[in-house]
Backbone as a ProteinNet text record, in pm:
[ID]
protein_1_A
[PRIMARY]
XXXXXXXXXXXXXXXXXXXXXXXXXXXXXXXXXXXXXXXXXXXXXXXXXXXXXXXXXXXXXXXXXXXXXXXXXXXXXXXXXXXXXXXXXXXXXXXXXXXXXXXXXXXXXXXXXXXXXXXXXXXXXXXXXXXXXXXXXXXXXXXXXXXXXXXXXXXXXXXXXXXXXXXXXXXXXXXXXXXXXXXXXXXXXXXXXXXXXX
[TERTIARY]
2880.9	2773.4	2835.3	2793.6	2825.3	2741.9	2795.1	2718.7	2541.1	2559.6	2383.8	2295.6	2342.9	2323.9	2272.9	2333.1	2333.1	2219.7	2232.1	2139.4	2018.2	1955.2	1860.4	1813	1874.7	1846.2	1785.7	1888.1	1858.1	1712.3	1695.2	1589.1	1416.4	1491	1375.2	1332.3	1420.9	1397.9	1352.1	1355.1	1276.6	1124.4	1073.8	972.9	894.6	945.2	896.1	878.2	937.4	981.5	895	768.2	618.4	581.1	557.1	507.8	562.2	557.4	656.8	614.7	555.5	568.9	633.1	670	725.7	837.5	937.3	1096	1126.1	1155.9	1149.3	1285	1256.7	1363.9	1385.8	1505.5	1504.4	1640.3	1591	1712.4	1724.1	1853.5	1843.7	1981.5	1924.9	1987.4	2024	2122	2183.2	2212.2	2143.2	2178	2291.3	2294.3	2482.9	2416.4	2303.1	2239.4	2224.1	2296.4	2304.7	2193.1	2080.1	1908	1908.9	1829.6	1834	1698.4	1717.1	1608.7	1554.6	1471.3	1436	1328.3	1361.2	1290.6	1248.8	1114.7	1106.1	992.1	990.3	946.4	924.1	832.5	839.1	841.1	885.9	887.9	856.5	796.8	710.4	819.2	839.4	977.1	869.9	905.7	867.8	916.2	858.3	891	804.1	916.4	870.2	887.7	809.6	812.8	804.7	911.4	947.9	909.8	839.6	723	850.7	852.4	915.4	812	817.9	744.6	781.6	720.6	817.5	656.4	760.4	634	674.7	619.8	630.3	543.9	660.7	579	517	431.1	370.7	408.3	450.1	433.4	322.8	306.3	196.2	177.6	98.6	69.8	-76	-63	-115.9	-182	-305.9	-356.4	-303.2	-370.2	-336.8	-350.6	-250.2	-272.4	-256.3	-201	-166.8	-34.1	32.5	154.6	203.4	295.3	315.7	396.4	335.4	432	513.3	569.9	676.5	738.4	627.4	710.5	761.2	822.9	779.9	696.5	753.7	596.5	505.8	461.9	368.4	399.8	328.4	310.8	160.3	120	14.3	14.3	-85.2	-104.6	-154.4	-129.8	-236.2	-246.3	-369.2	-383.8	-370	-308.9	-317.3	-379.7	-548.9	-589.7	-587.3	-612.3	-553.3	-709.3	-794.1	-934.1	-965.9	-1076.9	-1113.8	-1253.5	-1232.4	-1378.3	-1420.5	-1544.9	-1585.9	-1567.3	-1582.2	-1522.9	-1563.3	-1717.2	-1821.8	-1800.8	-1778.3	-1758.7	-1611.7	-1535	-1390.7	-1379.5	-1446.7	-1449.5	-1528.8	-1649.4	-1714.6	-1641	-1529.9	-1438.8	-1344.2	-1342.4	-1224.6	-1244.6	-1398.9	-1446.2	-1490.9	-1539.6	-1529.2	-1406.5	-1322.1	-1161.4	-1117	-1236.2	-1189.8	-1108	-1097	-1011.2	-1110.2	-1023.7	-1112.4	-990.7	-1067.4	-958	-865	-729.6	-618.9	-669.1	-608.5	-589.8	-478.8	-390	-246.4	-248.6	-151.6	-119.7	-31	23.7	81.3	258.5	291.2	423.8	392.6	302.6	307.7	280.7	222.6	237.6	335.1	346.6	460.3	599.6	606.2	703.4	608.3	488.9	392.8	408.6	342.9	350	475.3	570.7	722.8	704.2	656.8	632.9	480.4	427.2	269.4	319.1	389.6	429	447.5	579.1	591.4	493.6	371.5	230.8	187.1	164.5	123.6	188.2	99.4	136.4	184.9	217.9	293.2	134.2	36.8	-79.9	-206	-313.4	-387.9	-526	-603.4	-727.7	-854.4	-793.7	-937.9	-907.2	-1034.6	-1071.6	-966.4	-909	-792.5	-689.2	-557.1	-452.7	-340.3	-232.8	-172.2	-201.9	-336.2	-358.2	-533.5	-508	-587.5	-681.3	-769.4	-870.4	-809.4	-828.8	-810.8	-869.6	-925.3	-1017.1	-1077.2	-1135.3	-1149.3	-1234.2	-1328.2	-1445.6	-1406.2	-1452.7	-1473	-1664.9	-1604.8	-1758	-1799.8	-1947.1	-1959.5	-1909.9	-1773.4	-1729.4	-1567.2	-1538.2	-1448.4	-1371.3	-1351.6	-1278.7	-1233.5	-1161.5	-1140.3	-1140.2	-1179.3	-1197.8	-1128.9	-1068.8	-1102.3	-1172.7	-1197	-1343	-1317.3	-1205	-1166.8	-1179.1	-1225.1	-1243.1	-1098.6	-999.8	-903	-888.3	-854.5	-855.6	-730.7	-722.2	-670.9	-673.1	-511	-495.3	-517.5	-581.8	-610.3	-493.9	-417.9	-258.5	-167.2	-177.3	-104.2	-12.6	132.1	199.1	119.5	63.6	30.9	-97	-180.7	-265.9	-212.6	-283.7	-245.3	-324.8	-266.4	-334.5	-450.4	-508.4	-663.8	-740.4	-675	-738	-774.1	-858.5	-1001.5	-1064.9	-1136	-1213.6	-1386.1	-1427.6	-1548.9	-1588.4	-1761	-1765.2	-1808.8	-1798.2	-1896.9	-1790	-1688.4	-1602.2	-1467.8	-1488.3	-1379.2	-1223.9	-1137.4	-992.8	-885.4	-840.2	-728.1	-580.5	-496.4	-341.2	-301.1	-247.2	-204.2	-31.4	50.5	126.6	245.2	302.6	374.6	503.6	603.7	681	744.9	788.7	832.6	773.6	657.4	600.5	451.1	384.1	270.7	159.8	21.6	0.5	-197.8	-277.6	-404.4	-474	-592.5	-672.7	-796.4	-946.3	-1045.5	-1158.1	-1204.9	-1254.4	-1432.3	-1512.1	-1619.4	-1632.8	-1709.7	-1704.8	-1740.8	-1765.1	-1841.3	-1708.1	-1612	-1488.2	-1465.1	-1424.3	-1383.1	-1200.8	-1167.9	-1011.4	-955.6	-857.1	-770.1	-782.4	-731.9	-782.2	-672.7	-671.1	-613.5	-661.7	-661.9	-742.2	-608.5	-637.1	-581.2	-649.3	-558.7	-612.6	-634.6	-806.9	-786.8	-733.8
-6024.9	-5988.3	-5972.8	-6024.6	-6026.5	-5947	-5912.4	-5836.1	-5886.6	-5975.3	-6040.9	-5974.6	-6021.2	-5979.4	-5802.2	-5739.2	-5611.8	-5572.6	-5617.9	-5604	-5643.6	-5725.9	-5757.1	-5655.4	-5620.5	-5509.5	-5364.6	-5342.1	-5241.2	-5259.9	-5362.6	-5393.6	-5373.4	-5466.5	-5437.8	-5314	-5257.3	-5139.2	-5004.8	-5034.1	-4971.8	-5004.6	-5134.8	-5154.3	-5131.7	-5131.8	-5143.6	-4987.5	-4901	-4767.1	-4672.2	-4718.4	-4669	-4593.8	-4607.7	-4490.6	-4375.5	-4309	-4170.2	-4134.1	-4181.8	-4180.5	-4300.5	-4396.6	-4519.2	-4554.3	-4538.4	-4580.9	-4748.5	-4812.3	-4936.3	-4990.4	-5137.2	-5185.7	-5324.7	-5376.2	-5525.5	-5566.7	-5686.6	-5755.4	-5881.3	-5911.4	-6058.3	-6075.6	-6286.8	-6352.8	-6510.4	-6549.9	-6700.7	-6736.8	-6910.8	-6997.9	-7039.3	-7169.9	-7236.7	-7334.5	-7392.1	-7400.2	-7343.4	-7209.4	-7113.3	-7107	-7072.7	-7045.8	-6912.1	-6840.7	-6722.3	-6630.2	-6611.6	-6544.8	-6399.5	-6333.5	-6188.4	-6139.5	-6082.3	-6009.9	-5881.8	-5863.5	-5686.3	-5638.1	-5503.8	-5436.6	-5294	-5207.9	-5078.2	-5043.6	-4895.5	-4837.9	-4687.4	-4594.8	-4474.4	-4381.3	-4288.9	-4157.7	-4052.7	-3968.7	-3873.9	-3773	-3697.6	-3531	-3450.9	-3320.2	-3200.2	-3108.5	-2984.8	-2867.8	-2741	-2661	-2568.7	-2441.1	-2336.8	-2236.8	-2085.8	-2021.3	-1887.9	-1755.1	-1675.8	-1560	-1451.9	-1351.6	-1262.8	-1136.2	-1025	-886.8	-844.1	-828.7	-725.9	-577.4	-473.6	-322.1	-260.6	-279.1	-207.6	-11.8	-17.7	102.3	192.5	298.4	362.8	452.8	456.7	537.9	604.8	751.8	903.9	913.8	929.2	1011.8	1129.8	1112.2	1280.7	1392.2	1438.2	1602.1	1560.5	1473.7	1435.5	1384.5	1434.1	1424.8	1327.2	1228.9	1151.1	1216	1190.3	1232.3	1114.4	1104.5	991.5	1071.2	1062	1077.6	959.9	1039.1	952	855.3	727.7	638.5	625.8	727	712.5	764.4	771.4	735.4	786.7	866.9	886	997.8	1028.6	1119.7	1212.1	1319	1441.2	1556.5	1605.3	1725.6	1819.2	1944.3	2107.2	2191.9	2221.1	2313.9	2467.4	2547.9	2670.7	2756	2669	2740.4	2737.2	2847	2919.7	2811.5	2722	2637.9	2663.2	2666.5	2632.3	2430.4	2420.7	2235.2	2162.2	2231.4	2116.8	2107.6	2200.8	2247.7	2177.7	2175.6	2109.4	1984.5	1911	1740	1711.9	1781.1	1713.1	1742.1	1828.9	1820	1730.6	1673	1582.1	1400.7	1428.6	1291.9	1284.7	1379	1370.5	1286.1	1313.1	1290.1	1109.6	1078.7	963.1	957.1	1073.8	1145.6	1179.5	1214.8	1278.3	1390.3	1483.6	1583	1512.3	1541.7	1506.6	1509.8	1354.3	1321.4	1260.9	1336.2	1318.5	1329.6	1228.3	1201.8	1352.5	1353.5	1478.1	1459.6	1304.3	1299.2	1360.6	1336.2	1340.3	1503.5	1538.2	1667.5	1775.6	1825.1	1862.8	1839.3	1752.1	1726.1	1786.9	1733	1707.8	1892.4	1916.5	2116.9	2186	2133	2182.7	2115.1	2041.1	2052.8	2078.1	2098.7	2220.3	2331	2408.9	2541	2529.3	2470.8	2476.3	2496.4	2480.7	2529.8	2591.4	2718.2	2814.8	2899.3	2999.5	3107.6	3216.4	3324.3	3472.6	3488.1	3523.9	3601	3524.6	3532.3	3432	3528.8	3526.8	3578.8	3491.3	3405.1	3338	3415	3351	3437.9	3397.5	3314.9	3261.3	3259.1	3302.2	3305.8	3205.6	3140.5	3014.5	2924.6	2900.5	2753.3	2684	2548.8	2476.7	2410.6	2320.6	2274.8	2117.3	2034.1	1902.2	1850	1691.6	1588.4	1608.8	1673.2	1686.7	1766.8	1756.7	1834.2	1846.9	1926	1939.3	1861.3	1722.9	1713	1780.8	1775.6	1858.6	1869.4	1769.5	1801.5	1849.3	1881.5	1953.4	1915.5	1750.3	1699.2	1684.2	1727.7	1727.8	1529.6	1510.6	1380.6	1371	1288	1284.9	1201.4	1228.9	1193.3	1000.7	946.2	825.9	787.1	821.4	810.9	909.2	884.5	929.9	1046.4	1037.2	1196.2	1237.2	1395.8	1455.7	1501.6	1461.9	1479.6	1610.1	1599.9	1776.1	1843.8	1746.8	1818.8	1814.7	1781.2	1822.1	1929.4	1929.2	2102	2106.1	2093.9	2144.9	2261	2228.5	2309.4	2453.8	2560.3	2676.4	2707.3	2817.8	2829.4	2842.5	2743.9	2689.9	2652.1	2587.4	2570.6	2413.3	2308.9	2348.5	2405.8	2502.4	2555	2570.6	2510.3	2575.4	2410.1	2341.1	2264.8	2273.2	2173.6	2198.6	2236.2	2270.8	2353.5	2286.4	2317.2	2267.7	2255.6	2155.8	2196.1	2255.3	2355.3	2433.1	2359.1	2325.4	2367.8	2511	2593	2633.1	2692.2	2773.2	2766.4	2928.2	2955.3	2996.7	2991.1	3049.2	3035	2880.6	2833	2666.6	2608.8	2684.3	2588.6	2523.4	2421.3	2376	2419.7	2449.7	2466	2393	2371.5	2342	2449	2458	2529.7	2502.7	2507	2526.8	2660.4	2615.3	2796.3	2747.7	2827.4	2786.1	2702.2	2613.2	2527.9	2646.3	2703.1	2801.7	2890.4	2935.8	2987.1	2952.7	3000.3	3013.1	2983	2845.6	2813.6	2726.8	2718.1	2622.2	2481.7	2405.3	2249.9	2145.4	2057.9	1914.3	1772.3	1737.4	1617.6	1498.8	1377.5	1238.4	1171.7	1131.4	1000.6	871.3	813.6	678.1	527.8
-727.4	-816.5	-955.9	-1044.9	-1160.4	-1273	-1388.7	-1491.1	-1463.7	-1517.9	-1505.1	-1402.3	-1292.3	-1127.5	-1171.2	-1207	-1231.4	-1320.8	-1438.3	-1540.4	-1489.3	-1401.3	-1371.8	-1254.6	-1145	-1067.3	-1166.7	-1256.3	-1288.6	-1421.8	-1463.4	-1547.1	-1458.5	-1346.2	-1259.5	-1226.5	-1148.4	-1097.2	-1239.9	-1344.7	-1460.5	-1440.9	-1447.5	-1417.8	-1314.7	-1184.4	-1069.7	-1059.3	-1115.8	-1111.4	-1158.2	-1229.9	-1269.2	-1227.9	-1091.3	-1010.6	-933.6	-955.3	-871.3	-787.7	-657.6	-574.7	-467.5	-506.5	-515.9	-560.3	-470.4	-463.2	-515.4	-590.9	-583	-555.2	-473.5	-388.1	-443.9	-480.9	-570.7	-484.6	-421.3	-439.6	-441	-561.8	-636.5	-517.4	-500.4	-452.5	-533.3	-495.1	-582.8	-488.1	-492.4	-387.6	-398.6	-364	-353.8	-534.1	-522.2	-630.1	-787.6	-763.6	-825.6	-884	-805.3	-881.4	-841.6	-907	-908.1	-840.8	-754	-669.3	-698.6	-684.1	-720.7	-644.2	-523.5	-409.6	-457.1	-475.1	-508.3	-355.6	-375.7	-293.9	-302.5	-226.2	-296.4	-149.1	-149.7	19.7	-53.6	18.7	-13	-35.5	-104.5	-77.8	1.3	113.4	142	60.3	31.7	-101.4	-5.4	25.7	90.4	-49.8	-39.2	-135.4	-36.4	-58.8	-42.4	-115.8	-26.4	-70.2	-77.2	-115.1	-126.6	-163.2	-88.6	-43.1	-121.9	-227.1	-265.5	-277.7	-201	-192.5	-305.9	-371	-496.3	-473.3	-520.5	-472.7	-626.9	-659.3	-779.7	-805.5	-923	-952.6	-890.4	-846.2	-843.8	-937.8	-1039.6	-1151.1	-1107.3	-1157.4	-1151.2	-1227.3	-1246.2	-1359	-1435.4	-1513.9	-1613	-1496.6	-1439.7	-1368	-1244.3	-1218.9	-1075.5	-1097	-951.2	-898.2	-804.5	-849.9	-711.2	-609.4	-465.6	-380.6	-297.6	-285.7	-213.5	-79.1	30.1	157.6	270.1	393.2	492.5	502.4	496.6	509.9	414	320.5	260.9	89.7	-37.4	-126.3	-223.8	-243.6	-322	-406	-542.3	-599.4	-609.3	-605	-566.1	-681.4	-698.9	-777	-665.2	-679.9	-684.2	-753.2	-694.4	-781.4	-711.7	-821	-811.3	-803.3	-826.9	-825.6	-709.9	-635	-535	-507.9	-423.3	-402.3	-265.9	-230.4	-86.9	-62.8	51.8	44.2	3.9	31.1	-62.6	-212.1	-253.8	-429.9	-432.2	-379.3	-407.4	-360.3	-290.1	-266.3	-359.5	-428.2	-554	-654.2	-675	-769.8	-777.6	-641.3	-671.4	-666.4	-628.6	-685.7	-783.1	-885.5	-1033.8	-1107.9	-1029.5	-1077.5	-1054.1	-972.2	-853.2	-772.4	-730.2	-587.6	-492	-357.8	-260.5	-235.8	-141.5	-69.1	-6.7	-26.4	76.7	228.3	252.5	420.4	437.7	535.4	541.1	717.1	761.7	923.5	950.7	1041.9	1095.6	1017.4	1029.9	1012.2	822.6	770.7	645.3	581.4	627.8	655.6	622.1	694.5	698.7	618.6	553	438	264.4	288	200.4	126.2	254.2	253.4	161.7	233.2	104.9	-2.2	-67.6	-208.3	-238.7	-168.5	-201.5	-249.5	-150.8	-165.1	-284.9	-351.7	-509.7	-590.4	-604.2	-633	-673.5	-477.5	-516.8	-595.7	-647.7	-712.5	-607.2	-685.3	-568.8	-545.3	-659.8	-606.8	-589.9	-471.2	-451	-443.6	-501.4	-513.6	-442.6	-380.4	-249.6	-128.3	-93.3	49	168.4	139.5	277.1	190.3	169.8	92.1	172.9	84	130.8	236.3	183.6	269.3	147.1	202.8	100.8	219.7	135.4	185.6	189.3	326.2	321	356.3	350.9	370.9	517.4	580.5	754.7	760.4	870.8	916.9	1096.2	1155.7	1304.6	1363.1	1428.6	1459.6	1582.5	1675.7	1745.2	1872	1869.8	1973.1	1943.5	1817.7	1804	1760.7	1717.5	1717.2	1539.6	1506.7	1321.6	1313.1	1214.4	1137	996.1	946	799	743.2	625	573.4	528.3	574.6	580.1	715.6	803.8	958.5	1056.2	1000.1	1071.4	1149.2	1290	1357.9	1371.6	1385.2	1357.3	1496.1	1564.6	1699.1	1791	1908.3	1924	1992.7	2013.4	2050.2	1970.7	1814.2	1707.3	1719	1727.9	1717.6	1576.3	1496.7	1367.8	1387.2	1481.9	1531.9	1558.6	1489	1562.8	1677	1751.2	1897.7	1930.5	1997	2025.9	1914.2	1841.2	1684.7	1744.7	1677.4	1670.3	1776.4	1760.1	1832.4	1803.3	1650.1	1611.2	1561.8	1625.6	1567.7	1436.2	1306.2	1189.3	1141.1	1129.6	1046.4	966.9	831.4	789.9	821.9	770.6	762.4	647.2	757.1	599.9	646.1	554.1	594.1	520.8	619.8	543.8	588.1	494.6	514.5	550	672	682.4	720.1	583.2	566.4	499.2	577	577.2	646.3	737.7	860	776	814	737.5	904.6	930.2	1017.1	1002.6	1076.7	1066.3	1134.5	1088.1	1143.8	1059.1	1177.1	1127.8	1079.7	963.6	901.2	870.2	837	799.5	633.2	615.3	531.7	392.3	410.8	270.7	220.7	292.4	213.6	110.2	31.1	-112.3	-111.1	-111.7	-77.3	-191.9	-231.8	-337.1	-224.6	-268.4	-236	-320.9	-254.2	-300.7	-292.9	-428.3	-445.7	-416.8	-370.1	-344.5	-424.5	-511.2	-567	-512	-528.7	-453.2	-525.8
[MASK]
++++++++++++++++++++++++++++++++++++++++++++++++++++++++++++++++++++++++++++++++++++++++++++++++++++++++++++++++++++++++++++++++++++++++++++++++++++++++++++++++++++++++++++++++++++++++++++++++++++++

């Protein structure tokens, strides 16, 4: 194959080369005649594309007066208020906010509570002292709910003894010592409360 020979492959294959999806195939032949032959052809390229997956975790940003909590598993913002509400008066406070009352699983709990405590104050002027109001009702069969559907297991160690016991009745955590504990009280108490941001 000589220069020529060359220059012409590669001239061709510019032209033939138009389409990108289309590999082009040339090949020049010389008889004994030395005439010059020029076979073209195109054959398809297969092209795969390769996809890459990436989770990205967004900041979670708080409103003004809310706290992120970062536990176990879970992740959200919560107000601590210090005012004396019955539940009804403190879930419409905290959807003012675009919150609802805190609803927290059992594992969450219990971590959640040690930085509640930080909170309260020494002196508590509601009718139930260290413990708050959270997202949960008792329906009539006793069974606590939160107001996101979630139940609230009736063999919880978080339960104190024979707690739920009353249907209709709200949920408190509240807290002794280092321990976080549940129990149901009548919905009309006058209790501090915690809003979740949704």
């Amino acid at each position: 194959m000589n220069l020529y020979d060359v220059l012409v492959i590669c001239l061709t294959s510019i032209i033939l080369g138009a389409t990108a999806s289309y590999f082009p195939v040339v090949i020049v032949y010389k008889d004994d005649n030395s005439s010059l032959f020029l076979f073209a052809a195109a054959t398809s390229t297969l092209s795969t594309t390769s996809t890459t997956s990436t989770t990205t975790i967004t900041p979670l940003r708080c409103s003004i007066g809310y706290t992120l909590y970062s536990g176990p598993g879970t992740r959200f913002c919560f107000r601590y208020s210090a005012d004396c509400k019955s539940w009804d008066e403190a879930r419409t406070a905290c959807q003012m906010e675009r919150a609802d009352l805190a609803s927290l699983d059992d594992q969450s709990l219990q971590p959640f509570s040690q930085v509640l405590r930080q909170h309260f104050p020494a002196e508590n002027d509601c009718e139930v002292t260290s413990a708050v109001w959270l997202g949960a009702k008792t329906d009539n069969n006793r069974v606590a709910i939160y107001i996101d559907g979630q139940k609230i297991p009736s063999n919880s160690p978080l339960w104190v003894r024979g707690e739920p016991n009353t249907p209709g009745q709200c949920i408190l955590s509240g807290f002794d010592g280092n321990n976080a504990f549940l129990l149901d009280r009548p919905c009309a108490l006058n209790v501090k409360y915690v809003c979740r941001q949704l």
